[in-house]
N, C-alpha and C positions, 0 to 999 in steps of 0.2 A: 238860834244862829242865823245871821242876817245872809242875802244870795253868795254877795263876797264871798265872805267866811266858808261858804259851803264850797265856793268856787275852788278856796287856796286847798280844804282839807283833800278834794281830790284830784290835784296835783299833790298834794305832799309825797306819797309815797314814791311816784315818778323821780320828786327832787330828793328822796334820801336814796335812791340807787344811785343818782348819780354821782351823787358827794360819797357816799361809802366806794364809788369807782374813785373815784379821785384820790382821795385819802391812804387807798390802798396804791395807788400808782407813786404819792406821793413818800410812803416808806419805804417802799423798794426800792426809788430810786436813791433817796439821800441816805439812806442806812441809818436814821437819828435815833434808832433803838438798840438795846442789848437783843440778843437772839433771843433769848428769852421773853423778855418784853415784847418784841415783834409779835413772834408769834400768839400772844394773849391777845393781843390787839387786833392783828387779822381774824384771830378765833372770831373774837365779841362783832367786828365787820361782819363777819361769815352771818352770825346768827342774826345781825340786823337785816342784812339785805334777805334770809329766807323768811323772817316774819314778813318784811316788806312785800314781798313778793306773796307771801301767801292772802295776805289782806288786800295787794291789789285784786288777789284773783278772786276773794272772794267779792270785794266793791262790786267788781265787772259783773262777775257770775248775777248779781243783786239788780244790778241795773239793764242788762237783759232780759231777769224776770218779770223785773216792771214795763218792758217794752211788751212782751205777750199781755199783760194786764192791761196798761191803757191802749194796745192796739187792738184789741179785743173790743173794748167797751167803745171806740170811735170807729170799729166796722158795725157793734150793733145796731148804736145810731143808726148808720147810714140805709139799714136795714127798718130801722122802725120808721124814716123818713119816707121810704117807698110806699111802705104798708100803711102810714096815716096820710100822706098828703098824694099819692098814686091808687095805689091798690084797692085802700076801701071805700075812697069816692069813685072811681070808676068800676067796681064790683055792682054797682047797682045804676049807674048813668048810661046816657043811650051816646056816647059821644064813642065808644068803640065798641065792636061786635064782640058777643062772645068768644069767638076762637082764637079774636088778636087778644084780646084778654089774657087769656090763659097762655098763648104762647109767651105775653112780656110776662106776666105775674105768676103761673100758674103753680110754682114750687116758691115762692119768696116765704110764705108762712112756714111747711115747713124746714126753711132753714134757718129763720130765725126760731124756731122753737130750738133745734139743736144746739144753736150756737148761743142762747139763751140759757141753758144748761149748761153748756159748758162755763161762760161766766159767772154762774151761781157756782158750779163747782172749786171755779178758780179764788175768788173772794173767798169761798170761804176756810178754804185751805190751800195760801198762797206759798207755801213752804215747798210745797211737794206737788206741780206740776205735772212731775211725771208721770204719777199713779192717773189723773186726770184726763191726758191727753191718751192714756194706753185704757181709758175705761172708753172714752167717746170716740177714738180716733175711728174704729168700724163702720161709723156712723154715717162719716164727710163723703163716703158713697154716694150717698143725696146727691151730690156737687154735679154729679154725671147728668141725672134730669133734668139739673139746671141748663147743662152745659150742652145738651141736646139742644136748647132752642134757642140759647145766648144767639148765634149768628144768624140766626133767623127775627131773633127780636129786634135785633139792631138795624135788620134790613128792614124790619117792617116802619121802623124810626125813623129811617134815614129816608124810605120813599113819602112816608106820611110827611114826612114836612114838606118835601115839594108839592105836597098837595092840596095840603092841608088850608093853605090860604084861600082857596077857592073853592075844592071841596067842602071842607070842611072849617070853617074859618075860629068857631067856639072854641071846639076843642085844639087849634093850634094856639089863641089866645088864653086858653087854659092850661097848657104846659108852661107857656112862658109865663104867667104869674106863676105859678109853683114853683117852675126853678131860679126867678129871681126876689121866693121871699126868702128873709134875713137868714133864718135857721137854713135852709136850704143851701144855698150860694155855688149850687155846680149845676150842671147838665141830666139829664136823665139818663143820659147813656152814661155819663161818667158813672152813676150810683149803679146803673144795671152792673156795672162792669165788675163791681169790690166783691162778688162771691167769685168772680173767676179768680180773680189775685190769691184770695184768701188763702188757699190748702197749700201752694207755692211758696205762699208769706211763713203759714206752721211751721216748714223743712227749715227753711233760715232762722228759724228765732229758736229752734229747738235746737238746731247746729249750732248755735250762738250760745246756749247755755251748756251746751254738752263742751263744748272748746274753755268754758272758764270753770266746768267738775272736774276735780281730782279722779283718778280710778279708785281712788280709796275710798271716796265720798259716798254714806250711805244707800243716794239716789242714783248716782251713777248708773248699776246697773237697770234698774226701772227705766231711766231716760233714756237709756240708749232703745230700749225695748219701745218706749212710747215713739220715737223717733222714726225704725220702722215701720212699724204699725202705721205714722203717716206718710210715709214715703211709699207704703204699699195701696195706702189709699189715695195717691197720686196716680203711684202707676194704671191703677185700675181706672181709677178718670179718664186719663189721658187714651187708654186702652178702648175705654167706652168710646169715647169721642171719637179718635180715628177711624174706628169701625164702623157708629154713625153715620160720617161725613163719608167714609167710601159706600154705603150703600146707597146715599142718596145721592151720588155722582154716578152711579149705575143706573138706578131709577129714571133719570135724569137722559142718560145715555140710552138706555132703555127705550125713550118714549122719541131720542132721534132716528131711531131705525126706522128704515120705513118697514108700515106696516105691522109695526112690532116683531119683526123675526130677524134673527133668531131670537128668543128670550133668553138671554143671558141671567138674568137673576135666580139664583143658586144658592142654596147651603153650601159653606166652604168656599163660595167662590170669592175672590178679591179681588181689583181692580187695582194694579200696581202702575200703570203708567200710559199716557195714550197723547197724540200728537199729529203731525203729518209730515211724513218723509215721502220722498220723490223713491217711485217702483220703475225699475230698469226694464224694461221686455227681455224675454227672453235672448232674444239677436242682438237686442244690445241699441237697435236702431230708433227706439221710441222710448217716451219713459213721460210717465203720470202721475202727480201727485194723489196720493189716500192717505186716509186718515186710521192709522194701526192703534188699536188697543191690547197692551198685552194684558191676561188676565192669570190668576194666580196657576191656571191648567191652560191656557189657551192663548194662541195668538191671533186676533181677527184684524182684518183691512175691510176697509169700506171705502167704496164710492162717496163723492162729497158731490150731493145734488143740489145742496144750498149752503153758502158762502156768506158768513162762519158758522160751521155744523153745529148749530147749538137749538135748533126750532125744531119741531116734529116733523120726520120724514124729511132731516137733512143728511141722512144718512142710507149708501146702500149696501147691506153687506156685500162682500165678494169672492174672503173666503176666511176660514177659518182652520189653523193647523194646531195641532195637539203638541202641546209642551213633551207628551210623552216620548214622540218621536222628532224632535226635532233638534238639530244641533245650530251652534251659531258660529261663524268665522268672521273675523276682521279681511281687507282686501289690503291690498297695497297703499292706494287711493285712500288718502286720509277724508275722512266722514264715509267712508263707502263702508258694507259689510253684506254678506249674506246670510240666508236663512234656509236650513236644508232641513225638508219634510217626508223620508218616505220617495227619496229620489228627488222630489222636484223643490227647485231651486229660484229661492225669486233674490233679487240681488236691488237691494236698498240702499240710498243714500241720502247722506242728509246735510244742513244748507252749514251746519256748521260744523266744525271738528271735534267740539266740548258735548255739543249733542249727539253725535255720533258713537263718541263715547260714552255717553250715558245708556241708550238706547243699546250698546254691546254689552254693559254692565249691568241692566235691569234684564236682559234676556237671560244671559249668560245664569245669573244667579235663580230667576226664576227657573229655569229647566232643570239648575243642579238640586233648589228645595222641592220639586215638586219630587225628584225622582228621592229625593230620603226621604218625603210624607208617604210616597206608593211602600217602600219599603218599611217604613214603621206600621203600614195598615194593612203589608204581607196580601198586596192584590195584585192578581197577575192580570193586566190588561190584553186584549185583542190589538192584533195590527191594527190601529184605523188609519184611514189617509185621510189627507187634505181635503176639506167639506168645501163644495163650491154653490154658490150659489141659490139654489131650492133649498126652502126650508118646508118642506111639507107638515113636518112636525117641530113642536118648538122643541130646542137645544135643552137637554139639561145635561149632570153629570152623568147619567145612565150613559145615554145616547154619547157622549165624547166617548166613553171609555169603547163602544159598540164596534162594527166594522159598518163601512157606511162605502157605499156603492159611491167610485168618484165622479161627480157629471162636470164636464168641461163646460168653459165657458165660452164666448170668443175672446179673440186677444181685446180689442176695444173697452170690455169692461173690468179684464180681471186688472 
């Protein structure tokens, strides 16, 4: 069968619904039948347009399966590419250090072994996908270690080329031959990037074949099951990831304290949102820019000793109030709101009104989850107040839940 030919047969079925529409519009309206004859005729309609339809759905159903088959075999490529013309010449070259090494390449083997498997499974029994995707899908877990260092490898990419010319001139004229010979034809980061897509790409192409199964269709239920199964090995990725990336914006945030105090890095603890709103004084007659971190139990402000607090010891704390006791109210004054701790009241605002709202909405809900986690873990905490300033000892969960002597500060720094 020449492309044409192949072209017209999958229109065909498209152009017999619509001529069986026609055709049926066309005797009902002109009445050119006996009622009896009519009705044969619409019959034999009926049963054209349900084969028609069934054969489109299974065409579709066919050519979605081939889209998992050959998009499968053009991510391993792009995977065997890394690994022969990246991976295993730089596994032994002195042109990067081992630990950049391992950060761009250090899980690409094994994800090509899995996803390598999986293609061998799929060739060889392309009928039944589902059984396939529900035997491997536990697997794409992997994806998470990848995806630990995905944004760290791109940073290391993207500063190594500004450097590279001069630093290091070889090895930037060794990337660019690699990525401009023929087999190759993209970018390095383009190819680092095809296992991030990947597990995202599985959900669509399995939704894509579950939308052209019948529920009657033997695999139906399998594939709904293998569909799962990747959609929970999504969620767990993206699960990993998040959590990752908040620990190491703590860490991060961590090493701006000065001093390192408090030590904020905790089991359970989270990092939900952190910025700088303008602090009212108490009279109402001054007001200071800090920079608040709420955290999953805790709200702390710091002093900004270096502008943008992002270097070591650009940060001072100044005080730190317990999710436990604290409530939050909206003001009159669009972007204003307060924060009541145990009596004392600091009174915030902020330069916008959408931020303000946010910053009521990320409080707000942090105080109401923390008090149904104390509730599901059935622990009766101690009054504590408001933590000002001395950190004698570093902060953990003990010490929040503790009763903690309150030492005032002056007004100047809180």
């Amino acid at each position: 069968m020449q492309p044409n030919d192949r072209a017209m047969a999958r229109k065909t079925p498209q152009r017999q619904l619509t001529l069986s529409a026609e055709l049926r519009n066309v005797i009902d309206e002109h009445h050119i039948f006996t009622t009896r004859t009519r009705m044969k005729v619409l019959s034999a309609l009926d049963n054209i347009t349900k084969d028609t339809v069934e054969e489109r759905g299974k065409s579709l159903r066919y050519k979605a399966i081939q889209e998992i088959l050959t998009s499968e075999v053009s991510y391993l490529h792009q995977l065997e590419l890394i690994m022969k013309l990246f991976y295993q010449i730089w596994k032994t070259s002195a042109f990067i250090s081992h630990t950049t090494y391992l950060t761009l390449f250090g899980h690409i083997e094994s994800l090509y072994n899995v996803n390598g498997e999986l293609l061998n499974e799929l060739k060889q029994n392309p009928e039944n996908i589902a059984a396939t995707f529900l035997k491997l899908a536990p697997f794409f877990k992997l994806y998470s270690v990848y995806a630990y260092d995905y944004k760290e490898a791109i940073a290391v990419l993207q500063d190594s080329k500004l450097g590279f010319a001069k630093v290091n001139p070889d090895l930037n004229t060794f990337i660019g031959n690699q990525e401009s010979r023929p087999e190759v034809g993209a970018k390095l980061m383009s190819l680092l990037i095809a296992p991030i897509q990947r597990i995202p790409r599985y959900r669509l192409l399995l939704k894509e074949v579950l939308s052209y199964t019948p529920t009657t269709h033997p695999d139906y239920t399998v594939l709904l099951a293998s569909l799962r199964e990747v959609e929970k090995a999504a969620g767990h990725i993206n699960s990993l990831v998040q959590e990752h990336e908040n620990m190491q914006r703590m860490l991060k945030l961590q090493r701006c304290l000065c001093g390192g105090k408090p030590r904020i890095i905790t089991p359970g603890r989270r990092l939900i949102k952190e910025g700088i709103l303008m602090k009212v004084s108490e009279k109402g007659r001054r007001s200071h820019f800090r920079y608040f971190v709420l955290f999953s139990d805790m709200l702390m402000y710091c002093k900004i000793k270096i502008s943008p607090p992002s270097g070591p010891n650009s940060l001072k704390c100044c005080c730190i109030l317990p999710l436990k006791k604290c409530t939050v109210d909206e003001i009159l004054s669009k972007g204003m709101f307060k924060v009541t701790c145990h009596g004392e009241t600091i009174i915030l605002c902020s330069p916008s009104i959408e931020e303000g709202d946010s910053w009521i909405s990320a409080l707000k809900n942090a105080v109401k989850q923390y008090h149904e986690c104390r509730q599901t873990l059935r622990k009766d905490s101690s009054s504590r107040r408001p933590m000002r300033h001395r950190f004698e000892c570093d902060l953990s969960q003990e010490d929040i839940l503790q009763p903690v002597k309150k030492i005032t500060c002056s007004k100047q720094e809180s």
